[in-house]
C-alpha positions in Angstrom: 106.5 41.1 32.7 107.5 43.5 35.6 106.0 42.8 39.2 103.2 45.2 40.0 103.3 48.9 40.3 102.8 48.7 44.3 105.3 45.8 44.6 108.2 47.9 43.0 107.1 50.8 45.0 107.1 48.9 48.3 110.5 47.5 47.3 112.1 51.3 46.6 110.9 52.5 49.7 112.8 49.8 51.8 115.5 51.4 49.7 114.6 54.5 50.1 115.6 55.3 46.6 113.0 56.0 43.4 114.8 55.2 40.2 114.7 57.9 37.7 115.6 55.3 35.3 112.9 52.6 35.2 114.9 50.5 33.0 117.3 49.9 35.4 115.0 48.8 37.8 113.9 46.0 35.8 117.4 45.1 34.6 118.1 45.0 38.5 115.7 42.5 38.9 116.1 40.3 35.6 117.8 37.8 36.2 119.9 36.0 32.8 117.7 33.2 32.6 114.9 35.6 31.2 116.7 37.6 28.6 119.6 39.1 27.0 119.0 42.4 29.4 120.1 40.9 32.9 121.4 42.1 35.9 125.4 40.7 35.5 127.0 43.1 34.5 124.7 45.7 37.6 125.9 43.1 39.6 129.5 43.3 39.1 129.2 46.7 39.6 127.3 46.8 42.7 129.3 43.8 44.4 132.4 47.0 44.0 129.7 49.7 45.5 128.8 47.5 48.8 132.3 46.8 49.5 133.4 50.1 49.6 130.1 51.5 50.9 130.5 48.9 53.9 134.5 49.6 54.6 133.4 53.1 55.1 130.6 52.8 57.3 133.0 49.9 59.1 136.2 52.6 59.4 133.5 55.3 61.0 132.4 52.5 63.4 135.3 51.1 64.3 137.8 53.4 63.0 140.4 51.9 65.9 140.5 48.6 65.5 142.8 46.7 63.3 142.8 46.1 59.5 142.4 42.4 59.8 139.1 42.8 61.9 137.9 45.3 59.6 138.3 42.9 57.0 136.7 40.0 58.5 133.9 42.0 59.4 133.4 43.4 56.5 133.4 39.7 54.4 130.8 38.7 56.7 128.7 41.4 56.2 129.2 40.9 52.3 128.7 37.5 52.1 126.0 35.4 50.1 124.6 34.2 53.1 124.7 37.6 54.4 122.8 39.2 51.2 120.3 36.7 51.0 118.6 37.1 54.3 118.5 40.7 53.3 117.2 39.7 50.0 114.7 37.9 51.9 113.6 41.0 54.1 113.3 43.2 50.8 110.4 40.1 49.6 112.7 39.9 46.4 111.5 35.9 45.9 108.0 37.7 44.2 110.2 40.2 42.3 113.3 38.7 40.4 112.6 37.7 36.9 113.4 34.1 35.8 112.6 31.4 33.0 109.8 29.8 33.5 112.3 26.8 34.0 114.3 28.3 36.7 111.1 29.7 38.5 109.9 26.2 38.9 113.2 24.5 40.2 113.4 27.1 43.0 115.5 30.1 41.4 113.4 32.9 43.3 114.3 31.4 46.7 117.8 30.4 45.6 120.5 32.5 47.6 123.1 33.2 45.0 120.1 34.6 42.5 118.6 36.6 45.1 122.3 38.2 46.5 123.3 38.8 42.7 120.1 40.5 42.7 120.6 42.6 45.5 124.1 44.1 44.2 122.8 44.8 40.9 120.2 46.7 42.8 123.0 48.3 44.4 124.2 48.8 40.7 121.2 50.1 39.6 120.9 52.8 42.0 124.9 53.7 41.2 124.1 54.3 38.1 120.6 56.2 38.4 121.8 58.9 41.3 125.5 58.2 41.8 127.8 56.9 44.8 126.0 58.4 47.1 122.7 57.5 46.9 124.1 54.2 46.4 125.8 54.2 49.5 123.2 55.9 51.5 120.8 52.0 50.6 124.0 50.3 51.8 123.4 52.4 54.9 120.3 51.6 55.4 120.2 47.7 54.8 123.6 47.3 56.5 124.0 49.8 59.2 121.7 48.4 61.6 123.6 45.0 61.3 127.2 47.3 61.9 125.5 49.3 65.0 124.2 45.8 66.7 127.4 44.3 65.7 130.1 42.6 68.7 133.4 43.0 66.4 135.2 40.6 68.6 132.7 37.8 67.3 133.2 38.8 63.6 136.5 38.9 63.9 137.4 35.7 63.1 135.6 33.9 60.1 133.6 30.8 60.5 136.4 28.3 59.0 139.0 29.7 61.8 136.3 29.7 64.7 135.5 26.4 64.4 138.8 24.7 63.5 139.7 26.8 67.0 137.0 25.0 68.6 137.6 21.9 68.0 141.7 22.6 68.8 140.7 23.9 72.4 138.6 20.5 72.9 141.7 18.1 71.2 139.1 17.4 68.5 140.8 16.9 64.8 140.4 19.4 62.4 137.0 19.4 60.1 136.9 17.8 56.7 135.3 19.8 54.2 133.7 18.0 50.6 132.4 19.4 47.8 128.9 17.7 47.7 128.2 18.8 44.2 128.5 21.5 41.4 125.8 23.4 39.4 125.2 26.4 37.0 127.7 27.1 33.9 131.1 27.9 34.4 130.7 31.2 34.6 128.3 31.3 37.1 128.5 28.1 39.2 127.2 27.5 42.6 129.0 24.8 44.9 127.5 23.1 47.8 130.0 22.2 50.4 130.0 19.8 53.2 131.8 20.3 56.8 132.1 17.4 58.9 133.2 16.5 62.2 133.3 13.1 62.7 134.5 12.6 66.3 131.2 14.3 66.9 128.8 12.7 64.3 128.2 16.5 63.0 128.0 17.7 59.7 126.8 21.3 58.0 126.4 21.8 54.2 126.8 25.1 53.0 126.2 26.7 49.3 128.5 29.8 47.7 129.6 31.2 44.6 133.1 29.4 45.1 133.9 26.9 47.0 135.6 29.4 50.0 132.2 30.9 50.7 130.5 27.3 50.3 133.0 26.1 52.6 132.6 29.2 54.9 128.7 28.3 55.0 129.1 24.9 55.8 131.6 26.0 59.1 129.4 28.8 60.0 126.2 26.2 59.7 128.3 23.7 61.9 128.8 26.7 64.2 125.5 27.0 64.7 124.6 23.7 66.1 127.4 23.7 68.1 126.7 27.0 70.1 123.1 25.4 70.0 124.2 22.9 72.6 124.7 19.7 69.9 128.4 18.1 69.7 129.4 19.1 73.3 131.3 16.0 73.9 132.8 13.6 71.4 131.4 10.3 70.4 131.9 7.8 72.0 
């Protein structure tokens, strides 16, 4: 079954689209678990839309600044982690379709379902009114994050920050693990761990390859670093 009438028109006016195509809608939110008519393949196409939706708005904002910035910035902003915060804001947990099995191990809260859901939403709307309309939801979701953004500290990815971190405070390197493996092949999620051990400090971090995972993990590590933990090393 669908969500509720008022749920789905809640959710298209975050987007600030209204699907002429219902169908596509529901495939947005249907996720493979539930039926043959899933969101993949609206996924693989909106994962395309956003990253050329995003370099545009990026090149209008910061239209001077180099094409390695622009490119960091612009994986951060398309990351999993990234996309499931937004995911989170758009109250998508109550609106993806699962199996019953995947509902109860945590599949509506899980970030890679709920940022594959958000591109094929993306996708959907591609597909319903063209570019764009498409782009004009990118707009909205993202451009707040671009206009608040401070380039110089997106302009390095987490992995690079923190490895620089640790350098400027003669701290070795971070090990990163792969803590364990799930999903099919096809679609597999990897949890990641980052440790620094001279500073008893670990972050764990989940992707849909083990580069984002790993990114996660850094960026999570990051985190409680700026926080104030792991100022000194152990002793």
């Amino acid at each position: 079954m669908l969500p509720g009438a008022d749920s789905l028109e809640q959710l298209q006016g975050r987007l600030g689209h209204r699907w002429t195509e219902p169908g596509l809608l529901a495939r947005a939110l249907t996720h493979r678990s539930f039926g043959a008519d899933h969101n993949e393949r609206l996924e693989f196409l909106g994962d395309a839309v956003l990253s050329t939706a995003v370099s545009s708005l990026l090149f209008r904002r910061y239209g001077h600044s180099a094409e390695g910035d622009l490119t960091r910035v612009r994986a951060h902003l398309v990351r999993e982690d990234t996309l499931h915060r937004i995911a989170l804001e758009l109250d998508l947990p109550s609106l993806v379709r699962l199996s019953e099995g995947e509902a109860k191990g945590g599949g509506a809260r899980r970030p890679s379902i709920l940022a594959d859901a958000l591109e094929a939403l993306i996708g959907g709307v591609f597909i319903d009114a063209g570019y764009e309309a498409a782009a004009g939801v990118v707009r909205r979701l993202f451009g707040p994050l671009i206009e608040t953004a401070e380039l110089d500290r997106w302009s390095k990815d987490a992995k690079t920050e923190l490895q620089e971190w640790l350098q400027g405070r003669r701290l070795a390197v971070p090990v990163y693990r792969i803590v364990a493996t799930r999903g099919q092949a096809h679609a597999q999620t990897f949890e990641v761990e980052c440790t620094v051990a001279a500073l008893s400090l670990a972050g764990t971090g989940m992707g849909r390859s083990r580069r984002a995972a790993e990114q996660e993990a850094a960026s999570r590590l990051l985190e409680q670093l700026k926080a104030g933990a792991g100022a000194r090393p152990a002793a």
